[in-house]
Backbone as CSV, one residue per row, in Angstrom:
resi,resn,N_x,N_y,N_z,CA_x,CA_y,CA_z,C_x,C_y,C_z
1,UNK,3.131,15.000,1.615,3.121,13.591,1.267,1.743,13.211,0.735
2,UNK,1.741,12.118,-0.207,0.658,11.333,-1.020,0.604,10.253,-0.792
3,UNK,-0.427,9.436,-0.960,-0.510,7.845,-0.820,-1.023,7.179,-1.692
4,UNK,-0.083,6.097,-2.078,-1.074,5.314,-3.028,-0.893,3.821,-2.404
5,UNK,-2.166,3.279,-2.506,-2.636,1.649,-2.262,-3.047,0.999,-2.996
6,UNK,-2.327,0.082,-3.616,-2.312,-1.078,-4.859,-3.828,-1.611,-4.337
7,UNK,-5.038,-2.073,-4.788,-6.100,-2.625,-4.706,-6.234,-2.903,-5.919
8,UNK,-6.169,-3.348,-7.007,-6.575,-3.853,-8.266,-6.341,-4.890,-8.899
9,UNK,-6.017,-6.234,-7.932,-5.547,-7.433,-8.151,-6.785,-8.585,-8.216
10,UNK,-6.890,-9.681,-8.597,-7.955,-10.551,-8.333,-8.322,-11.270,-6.844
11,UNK,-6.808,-11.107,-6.391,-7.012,-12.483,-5.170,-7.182,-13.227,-5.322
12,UNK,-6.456,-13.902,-6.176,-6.527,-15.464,-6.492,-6.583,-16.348,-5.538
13,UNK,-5.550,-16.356,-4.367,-5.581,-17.166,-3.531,-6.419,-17.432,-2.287
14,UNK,-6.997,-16.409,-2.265,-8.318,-15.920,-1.294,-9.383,-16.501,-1.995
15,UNK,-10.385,-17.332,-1.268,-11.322,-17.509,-1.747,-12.780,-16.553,-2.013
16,UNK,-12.955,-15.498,-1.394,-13.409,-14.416,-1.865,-12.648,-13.314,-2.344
17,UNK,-13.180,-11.863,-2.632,-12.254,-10.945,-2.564,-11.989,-10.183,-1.655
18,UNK,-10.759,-10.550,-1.185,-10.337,-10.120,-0.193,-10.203,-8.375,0.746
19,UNK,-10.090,-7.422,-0.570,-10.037,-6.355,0.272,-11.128,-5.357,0.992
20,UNK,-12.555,-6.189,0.647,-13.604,-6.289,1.662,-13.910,-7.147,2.862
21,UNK,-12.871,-7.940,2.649,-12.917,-8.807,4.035,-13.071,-8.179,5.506
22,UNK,-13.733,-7.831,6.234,-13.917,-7.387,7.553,-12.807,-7.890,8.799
23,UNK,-12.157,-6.998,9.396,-11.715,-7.430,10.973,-12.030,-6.286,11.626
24,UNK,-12.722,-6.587,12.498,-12.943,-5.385,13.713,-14.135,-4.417,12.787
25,UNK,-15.125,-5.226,12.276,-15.790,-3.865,11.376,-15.856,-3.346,10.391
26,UNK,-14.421,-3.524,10.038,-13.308,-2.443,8.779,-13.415,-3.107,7.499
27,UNK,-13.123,-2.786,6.644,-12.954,-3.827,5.556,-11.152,-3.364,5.643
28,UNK,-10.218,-4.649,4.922,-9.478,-4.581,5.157,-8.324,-3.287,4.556
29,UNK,-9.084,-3.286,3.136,-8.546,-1.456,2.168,-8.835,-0.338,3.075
30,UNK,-10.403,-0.341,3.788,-10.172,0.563,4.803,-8.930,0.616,6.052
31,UNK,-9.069,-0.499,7.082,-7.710,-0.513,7.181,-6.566,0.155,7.153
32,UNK,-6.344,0.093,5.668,-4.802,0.389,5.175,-5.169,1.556,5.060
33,UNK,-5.931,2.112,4.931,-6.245,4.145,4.811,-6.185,4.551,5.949
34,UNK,-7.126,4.076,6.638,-6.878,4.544,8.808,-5.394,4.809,8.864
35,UNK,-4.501,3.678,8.654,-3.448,3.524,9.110,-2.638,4.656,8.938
36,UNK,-2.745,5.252,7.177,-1.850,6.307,6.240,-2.764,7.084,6.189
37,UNK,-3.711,7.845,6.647,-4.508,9.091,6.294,-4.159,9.897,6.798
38,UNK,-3.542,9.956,8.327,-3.028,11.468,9.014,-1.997,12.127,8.463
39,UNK,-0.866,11.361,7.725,0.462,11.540,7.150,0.248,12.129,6.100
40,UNK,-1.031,12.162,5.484,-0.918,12.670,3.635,-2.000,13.203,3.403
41,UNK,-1.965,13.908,2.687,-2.863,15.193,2.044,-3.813,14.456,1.231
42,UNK,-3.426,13.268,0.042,-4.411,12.384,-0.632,-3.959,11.224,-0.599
43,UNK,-5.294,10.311,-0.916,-4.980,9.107,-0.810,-5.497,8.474,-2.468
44,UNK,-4.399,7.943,-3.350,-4.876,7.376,-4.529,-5.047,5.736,-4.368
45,UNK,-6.062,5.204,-4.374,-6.683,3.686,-4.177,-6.845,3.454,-5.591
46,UNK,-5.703,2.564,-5.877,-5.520,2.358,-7.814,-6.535,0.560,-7.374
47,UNK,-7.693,0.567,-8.362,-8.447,-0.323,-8.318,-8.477,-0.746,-9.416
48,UNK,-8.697,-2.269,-9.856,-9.018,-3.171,-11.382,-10.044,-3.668,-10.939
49,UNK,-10.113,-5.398,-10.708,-10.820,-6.321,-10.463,-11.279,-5.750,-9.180
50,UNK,-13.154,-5.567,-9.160,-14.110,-5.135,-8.189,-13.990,-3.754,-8.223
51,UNK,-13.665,-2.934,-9.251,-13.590,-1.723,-9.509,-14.640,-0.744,-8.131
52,UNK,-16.201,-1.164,-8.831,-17.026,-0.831,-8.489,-17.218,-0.474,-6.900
53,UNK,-17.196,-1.805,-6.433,-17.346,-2.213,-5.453,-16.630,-1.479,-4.407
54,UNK,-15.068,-1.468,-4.430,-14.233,-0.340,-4.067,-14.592,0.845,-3.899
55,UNK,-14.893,1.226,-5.293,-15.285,2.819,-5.061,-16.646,3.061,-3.885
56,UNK,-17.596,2.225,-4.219,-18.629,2.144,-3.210,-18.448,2.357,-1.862
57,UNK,-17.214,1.487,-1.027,-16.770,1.172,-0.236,-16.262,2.502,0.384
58,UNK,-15.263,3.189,-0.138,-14.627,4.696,-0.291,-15.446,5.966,-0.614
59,UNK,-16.322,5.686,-0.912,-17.218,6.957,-1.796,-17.072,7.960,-0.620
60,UNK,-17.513,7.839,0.469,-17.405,9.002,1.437,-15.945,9.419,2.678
61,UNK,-15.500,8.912,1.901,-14.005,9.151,2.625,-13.218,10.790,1.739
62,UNK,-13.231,11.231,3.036,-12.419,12.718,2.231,-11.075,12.070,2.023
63,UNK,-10.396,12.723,1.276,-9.235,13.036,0.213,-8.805,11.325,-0.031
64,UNK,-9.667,10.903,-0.458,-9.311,9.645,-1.031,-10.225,9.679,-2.193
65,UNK,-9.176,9.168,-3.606,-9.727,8.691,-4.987,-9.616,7.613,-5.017
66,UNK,-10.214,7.033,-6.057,-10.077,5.306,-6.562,-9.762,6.004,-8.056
67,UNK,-8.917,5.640,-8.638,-8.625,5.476,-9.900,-8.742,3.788,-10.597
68,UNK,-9.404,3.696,-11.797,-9.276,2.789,-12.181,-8.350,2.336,-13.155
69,UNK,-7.634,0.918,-12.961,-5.987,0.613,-13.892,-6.765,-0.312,-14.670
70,UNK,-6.986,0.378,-15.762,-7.700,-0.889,-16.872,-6.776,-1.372,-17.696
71,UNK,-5.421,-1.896,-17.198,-4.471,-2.552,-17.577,-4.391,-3.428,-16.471
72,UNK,-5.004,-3.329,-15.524,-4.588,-3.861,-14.627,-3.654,-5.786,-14.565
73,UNK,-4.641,-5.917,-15.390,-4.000,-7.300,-15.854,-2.181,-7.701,-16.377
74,UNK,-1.808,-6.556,-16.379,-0.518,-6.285,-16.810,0.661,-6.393,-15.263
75,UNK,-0.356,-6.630,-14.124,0.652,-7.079,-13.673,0.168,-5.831,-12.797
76,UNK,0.836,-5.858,-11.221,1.469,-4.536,-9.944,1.918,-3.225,-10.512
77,UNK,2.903,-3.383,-11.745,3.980,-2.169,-12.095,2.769,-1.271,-12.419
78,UNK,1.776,-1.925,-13.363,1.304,-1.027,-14.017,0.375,-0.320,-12.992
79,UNK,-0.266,-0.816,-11.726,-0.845,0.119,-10.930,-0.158,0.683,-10.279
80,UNK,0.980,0.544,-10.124,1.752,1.385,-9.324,2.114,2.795,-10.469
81,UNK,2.170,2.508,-11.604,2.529,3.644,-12.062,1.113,4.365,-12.855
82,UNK,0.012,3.815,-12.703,-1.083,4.408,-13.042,-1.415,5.610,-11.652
83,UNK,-0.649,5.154,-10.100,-0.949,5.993,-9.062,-0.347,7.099,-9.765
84,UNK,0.942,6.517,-9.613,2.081,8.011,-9.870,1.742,8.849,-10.468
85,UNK,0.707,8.375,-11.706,0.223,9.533,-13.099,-0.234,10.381,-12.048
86,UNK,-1.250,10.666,-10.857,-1.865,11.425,-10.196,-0.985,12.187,-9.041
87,UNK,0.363,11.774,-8.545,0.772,12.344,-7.310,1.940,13.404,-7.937
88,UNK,2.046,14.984,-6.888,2.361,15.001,-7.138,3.610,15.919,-6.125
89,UNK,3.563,14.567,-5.369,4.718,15.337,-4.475,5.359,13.795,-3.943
90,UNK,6.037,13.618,-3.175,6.966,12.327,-1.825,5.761,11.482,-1.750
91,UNK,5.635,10.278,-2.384,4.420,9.691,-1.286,4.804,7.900,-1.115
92,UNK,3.971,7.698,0.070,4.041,6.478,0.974,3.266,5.267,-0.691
93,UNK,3.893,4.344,-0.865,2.966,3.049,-1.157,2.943,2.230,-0.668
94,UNK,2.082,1.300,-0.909,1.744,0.187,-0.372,0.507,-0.692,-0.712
95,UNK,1.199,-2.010,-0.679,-0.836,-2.909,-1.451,-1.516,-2.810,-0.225
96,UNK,-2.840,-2.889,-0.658,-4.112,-3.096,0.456,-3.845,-3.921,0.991
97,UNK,-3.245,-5.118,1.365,-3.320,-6.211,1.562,-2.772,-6.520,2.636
98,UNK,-1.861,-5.245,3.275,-1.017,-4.921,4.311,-1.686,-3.979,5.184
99,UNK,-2.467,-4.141,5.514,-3.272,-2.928,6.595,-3.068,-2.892,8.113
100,UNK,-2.469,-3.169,8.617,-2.186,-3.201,10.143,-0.379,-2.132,10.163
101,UNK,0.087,-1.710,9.403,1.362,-0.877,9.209,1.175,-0.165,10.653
102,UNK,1.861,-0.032,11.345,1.840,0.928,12.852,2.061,2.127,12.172
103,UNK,1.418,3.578,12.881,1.593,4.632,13.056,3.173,5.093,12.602
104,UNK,3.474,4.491,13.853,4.660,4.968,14.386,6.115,4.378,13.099
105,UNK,5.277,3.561,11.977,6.691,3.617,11.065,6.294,4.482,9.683
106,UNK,4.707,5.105,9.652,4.750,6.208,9.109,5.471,7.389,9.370
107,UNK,5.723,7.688,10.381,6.236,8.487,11.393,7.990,8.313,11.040
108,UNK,8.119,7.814,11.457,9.481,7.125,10.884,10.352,6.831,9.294
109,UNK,9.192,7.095,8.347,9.385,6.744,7.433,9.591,8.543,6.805
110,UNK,8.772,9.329,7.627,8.497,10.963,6.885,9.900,10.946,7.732
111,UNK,10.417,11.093,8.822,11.548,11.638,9.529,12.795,11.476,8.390
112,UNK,12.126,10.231,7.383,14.012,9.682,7.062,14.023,10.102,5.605
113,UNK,14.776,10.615,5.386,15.505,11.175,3.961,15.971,10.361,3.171
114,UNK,15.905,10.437,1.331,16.239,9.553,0.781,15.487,9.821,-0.358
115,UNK,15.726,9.216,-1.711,15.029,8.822,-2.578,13.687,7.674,-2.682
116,UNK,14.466,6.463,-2.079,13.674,5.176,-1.918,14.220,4.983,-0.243
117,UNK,12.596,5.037,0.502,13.126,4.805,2.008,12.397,3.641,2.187
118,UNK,13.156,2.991,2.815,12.078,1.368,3.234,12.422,1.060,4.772
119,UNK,11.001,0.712,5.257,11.146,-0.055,6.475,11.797,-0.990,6.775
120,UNK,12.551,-1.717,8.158,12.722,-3.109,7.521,12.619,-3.245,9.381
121,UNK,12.551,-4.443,9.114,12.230,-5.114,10.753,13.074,-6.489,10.740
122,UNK,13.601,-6.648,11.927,14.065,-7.743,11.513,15.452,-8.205,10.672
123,UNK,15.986,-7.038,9.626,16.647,-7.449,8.682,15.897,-7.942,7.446
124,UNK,14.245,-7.535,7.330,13.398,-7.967,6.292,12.940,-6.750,6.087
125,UNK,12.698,-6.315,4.888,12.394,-4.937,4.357,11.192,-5.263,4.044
126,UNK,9.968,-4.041,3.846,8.393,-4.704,3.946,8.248,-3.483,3.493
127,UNK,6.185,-2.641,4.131,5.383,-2.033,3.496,5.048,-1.082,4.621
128,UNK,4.849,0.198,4.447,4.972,1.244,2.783,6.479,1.766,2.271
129,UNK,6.447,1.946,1.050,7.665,2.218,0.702,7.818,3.847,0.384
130,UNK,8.088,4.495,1.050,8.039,6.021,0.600,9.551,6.333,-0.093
131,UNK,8.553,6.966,-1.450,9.205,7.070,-2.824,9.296,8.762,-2.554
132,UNK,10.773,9.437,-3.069,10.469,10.680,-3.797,10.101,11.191,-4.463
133,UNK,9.361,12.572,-4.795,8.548,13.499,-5.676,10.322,13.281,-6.762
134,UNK,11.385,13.774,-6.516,12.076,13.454,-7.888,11.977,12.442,-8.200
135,UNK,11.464,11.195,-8.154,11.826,9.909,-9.367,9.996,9.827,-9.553
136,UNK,9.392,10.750,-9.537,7.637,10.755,-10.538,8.057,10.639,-12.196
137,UNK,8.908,11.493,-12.628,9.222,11.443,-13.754,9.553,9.880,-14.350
138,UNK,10.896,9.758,-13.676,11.488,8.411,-14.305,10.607,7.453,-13.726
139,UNK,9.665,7.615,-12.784,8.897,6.316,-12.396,7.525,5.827,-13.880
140,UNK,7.321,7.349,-13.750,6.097,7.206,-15.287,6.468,6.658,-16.567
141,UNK,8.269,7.136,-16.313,8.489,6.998,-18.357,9.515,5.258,-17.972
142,UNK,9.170,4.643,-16.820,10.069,3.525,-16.351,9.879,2.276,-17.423
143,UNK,10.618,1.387,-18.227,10.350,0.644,-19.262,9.999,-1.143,-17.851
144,UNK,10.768,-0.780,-16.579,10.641,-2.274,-15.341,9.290,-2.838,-15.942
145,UNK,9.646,-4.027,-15.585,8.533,-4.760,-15.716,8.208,-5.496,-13.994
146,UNK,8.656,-4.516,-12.818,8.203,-4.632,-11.362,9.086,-3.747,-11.258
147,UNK,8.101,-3.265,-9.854,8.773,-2.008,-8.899,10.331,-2.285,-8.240
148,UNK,10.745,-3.093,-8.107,12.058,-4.056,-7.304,12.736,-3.611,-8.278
149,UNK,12.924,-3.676,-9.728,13.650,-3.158,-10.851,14.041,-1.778,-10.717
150,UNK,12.673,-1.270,-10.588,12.888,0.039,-10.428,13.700,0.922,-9.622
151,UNK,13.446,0.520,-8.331,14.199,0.658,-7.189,15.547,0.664,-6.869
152,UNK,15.510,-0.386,-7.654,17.295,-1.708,-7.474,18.070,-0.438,-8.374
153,UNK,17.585,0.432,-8.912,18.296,1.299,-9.722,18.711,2.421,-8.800
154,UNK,18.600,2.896,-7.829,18.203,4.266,-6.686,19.037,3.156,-5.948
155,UNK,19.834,4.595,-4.762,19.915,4.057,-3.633,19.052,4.074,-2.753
156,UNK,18.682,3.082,-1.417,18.046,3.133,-0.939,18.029,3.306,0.788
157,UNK,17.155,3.830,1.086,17.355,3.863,3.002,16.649,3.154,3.410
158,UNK,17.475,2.452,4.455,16.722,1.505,5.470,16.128,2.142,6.868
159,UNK,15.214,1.926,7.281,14.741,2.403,8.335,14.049,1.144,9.672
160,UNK,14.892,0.951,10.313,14.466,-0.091,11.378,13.527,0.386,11.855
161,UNK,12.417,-0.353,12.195,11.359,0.327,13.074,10.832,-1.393,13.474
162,UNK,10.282,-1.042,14.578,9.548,-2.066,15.676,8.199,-2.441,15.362
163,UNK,8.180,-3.071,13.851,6.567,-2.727,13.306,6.737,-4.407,12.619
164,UNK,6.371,-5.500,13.516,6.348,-6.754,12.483,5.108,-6.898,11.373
165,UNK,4.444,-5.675,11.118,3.068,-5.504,10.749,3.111,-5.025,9.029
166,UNK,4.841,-4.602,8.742,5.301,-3.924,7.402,5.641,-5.347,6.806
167,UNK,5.787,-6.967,7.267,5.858,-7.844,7.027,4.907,-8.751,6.434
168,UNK,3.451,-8.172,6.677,2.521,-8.707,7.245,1.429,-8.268,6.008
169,UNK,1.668,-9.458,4.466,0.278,-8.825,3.661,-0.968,-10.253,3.870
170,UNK,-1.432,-10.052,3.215,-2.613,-11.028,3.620,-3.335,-12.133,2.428
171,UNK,-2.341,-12.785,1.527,-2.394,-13.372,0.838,-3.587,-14.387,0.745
172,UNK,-3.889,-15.281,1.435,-4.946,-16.394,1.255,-5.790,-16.331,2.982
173,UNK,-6.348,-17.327,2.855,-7.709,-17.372,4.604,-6.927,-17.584,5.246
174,UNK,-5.874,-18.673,5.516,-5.117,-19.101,6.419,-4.375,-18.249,7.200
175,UNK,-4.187,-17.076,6.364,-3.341,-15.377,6.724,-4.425,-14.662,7.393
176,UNK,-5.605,-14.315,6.748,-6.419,-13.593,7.242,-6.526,-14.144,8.867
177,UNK,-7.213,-15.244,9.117,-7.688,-15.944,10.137,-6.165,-15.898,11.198
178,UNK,-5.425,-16.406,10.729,-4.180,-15.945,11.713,-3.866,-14.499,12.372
179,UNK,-3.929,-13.061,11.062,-4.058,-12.167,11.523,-4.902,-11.629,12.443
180,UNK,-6.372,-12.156,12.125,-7.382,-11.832,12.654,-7.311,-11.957,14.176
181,UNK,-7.034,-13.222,14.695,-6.821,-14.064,15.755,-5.674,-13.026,16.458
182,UNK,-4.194,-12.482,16.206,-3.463,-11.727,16.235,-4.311,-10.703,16.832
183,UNK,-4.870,-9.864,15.476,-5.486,-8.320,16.332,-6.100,-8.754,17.529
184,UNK,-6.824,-9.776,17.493,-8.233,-9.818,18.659,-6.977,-10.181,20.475
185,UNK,-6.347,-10.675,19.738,-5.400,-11.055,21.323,-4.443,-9.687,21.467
186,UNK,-4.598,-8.775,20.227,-3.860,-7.517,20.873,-4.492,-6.015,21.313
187,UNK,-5.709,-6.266,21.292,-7.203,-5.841,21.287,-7.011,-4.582,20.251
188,UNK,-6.678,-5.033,19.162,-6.351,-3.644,17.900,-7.999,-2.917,17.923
């Protein structure tokens, strides 16, 4: 297995940029690597906006790249399929923005078979989405203009798991500060 983590967005709604935001220490892209690093051999961190900064952040982390999506402006699809150019086997995605994912639905997610396997909690399907090494091809030469397109084409597996955390991205302060408040009362 491979990983890729969408980081190349502006954060509009965040009043800084968000995937340096700190809880517990961490910045929050780190985070989302802790979470998916035991499961996968590499980790591709597709970066735009704060390119730099990112890579800085990562520079000494083994088997993690930052690739840069200088399309990035084109929207999610296109970093999602700027990862794919690099993987080249089954791998987990997911945006930075979701970093608290439990262990245990990585775990859950390698056990379950499928083309397109998704978590869901609740009856709400969430993050990481582990994609098969067969759809690299049709994912690269894909005309979607979003991954949901893409998908909606494949059947897909659901995988219940006990993780309200695959629900859980971190859009504006009001999220952060809620989450934050969250970890500290669950002593993450």
């Amino acid at each position: 297995m491979e990983g890729i983590i969408l980081a190349a967005g502006y954060s509009t709604r965040f009043p800084d940029y968000k995937m340096v935001q700190e809880i517990n220490n961490r910045t929050l892209i780190e985070h989302t690597i802790h979470q998916m690093k035991e499961y996968v051999t590499q980790i591709f961190v597709v970066t735009g906006y704060h390119h730099e900064l990112i890579e800085t952040i990562l520079k000494d982390y083994k088997n993690v790249s930052c690739l840069y999506n200088d399309e990035f402006d084109n929207g999610m699809f296109s970093s999602v399929k700027k990862g794919v150019s690099m993987v080249n086997d089954s791998f987990f995605l997911i945006p930075g923005d979701c970093p608290f994912v439990k262990k245990s639905t990585y775990e859950a997610l390698l056990d379950a078979d499928g083309e397109v396997v998704i978590p869901s909690y609740k009856m709400k399907s969430g993050h990481p989405i582990k994609i098969s090494k067969t759809l690299i091809e049709s994912l690269k030469k894909s005309r979607a203009v979003h991954l949901r397109e893409f998908i909606n084409t494949y059947d897909k597996q659901y995988v219940t798991v006990d993780d309200s955390w695959i629900l859980e991205d971190i859009d504006d302060k009001d999220t952060f500060e809620r989450i934050k408040g969250r970890l500290e009362n669950e002593n993450y």
